[in-house]
N, C-alpha and C positions, 0 to 999 in steps of 0.2 A: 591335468597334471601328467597322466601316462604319456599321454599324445608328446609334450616336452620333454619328458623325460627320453622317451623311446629316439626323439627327433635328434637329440641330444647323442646319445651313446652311440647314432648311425651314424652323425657325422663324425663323433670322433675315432669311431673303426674306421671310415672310408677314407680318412684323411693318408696323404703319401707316408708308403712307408720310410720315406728315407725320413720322418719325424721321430719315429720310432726305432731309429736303427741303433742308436747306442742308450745303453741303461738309462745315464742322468738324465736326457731327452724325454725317453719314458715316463722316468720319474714325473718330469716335470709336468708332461702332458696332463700326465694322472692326477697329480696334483693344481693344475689348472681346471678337470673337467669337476675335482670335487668342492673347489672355489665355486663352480659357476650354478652347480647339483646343491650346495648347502641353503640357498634360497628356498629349497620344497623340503626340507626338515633333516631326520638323519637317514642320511641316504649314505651308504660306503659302497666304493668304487677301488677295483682293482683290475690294473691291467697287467698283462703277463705275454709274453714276447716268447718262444721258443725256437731256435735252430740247428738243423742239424748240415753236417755239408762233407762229404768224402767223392773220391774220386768218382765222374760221373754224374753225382746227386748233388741238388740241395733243396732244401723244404726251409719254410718260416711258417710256423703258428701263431697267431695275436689272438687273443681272449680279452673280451672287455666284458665283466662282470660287474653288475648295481644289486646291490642286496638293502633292503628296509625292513624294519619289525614293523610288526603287527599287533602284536602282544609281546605277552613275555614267551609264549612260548613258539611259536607260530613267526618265520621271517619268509618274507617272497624275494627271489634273486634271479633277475634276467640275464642270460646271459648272449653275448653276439662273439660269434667264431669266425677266421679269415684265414684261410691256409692258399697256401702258393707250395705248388712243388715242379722243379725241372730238374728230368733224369736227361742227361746227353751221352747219346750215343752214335752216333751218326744219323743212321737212317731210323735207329729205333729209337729216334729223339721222341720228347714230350713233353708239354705244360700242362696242367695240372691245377684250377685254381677249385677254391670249395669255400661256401657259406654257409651258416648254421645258426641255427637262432632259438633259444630253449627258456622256459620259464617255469621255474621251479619253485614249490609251497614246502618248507619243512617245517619239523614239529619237532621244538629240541627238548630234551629230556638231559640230566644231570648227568646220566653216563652216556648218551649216546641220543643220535638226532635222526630224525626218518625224511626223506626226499620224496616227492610223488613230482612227475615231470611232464611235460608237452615239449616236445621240438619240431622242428622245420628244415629239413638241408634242400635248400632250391637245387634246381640241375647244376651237377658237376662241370666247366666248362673243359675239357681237352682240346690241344692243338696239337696235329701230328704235322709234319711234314708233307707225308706222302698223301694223303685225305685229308687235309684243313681240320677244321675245327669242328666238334659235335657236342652236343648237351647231354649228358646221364638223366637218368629219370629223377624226380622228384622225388624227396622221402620224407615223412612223416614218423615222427618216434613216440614213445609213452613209455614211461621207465618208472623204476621206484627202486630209494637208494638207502642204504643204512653206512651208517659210520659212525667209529666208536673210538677210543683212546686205545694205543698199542702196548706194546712193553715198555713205553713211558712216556713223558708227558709229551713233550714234543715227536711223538709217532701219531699216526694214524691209518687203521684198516678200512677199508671201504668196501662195500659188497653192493653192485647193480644188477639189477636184470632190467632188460631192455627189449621191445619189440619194434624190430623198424620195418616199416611198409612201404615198399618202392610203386609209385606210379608209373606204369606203363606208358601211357596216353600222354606223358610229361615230356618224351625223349625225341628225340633228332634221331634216333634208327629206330626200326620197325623190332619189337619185341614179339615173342612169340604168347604172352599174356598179359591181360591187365596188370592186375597184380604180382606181388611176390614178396614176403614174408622172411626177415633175417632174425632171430630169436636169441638172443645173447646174455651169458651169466658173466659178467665182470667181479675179479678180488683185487683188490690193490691193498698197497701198502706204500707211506707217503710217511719221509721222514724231512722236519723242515729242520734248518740251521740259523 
């Protein structure tokens, strides 16, 4: 059942973004992948599109997230990330794409839900102009996430701390170590409408 589920939410990240380029499109995708997801029980599916675009820049984010219970208190939710960014500049042009793939156990409680994580971001792909194209190193994360109700109901604070581990031995230039270690304390605040 992972195996179809997982084979499932690849394809429908890897699908053209021009499917995904307007909201009701989305919508619909998301609401076709959870027709096709309702066959393996209650499985929710949400996809989320992000852009930003100014002089120079623009970037697109697509998040496709599957979350299931386990119990009552206990849900697992995978998630698959897809980023594209191209800054133009002339000569200090560059593409920019990124993959990410994370799978998260939480353990909800009445006021407030705890994350424990595993993530994946394969090499970075870049393309320059002047030097073609190279791979970033591979990174491996482990995080663990609290969130809780803000100053009302529809708020939300978040608190991550996160360790990501870059592999040396994964990249297209020569690094001067194996490893290397990014250690990150994340606050957010998330207000929905």
């Amino acid at each position: 059942m992972l195996k179809q589920v997982t084979t499932l939410a690849l394809c429908a990240l890897l699908t053209p973004q021009v499917c995904l380029a307007s909201s009701s499109i989305g919508d619909q995708a998301e609401a076709w992948l959870e027709e096709k997801l309702d066959y393996f029980g209650d499985i929710s599916v949400s996809l989320s599109k992000n852009k930003i675009r100014f002089n120079g820049c623009r970037q697109k984010d697509y998040k496709l997230s599957l979350a299931t219970r386990i119990s009552d208190t206990v849900n697992l939710e995978a998630v698959a990330s897809y980023g594209r960014a191209v800054m133009d500049f002339g000569v200090f042009s560059q593409r920019v794409t990124s993959r990410a793939y994370e799978l998260i156990t939480w353990w909800e409680q009445p006021a407030y839900r705890v994350g424990v994580a595993s993530g994946v971001r394969p090499a970075h792909e870049i393309d320059l102009p002047v030097s073609g194209s190279f791979a970033l190193p591979d990174s491996n994360t482990v995080s663990v996430y609290l969130e809780t109700e803000g100053a009302e109901e529809n708020h939300t604070m978040s608190f991550a701390v996160r360790r990501e581990t870059w592999h040396g031995d994964t990249s297209d230039i020569t690094l001067s170590q194996d490893k290397s270690y990014d250690n990150q304390v994340q606050l957010g605040y998330r207000v929905s409408f």
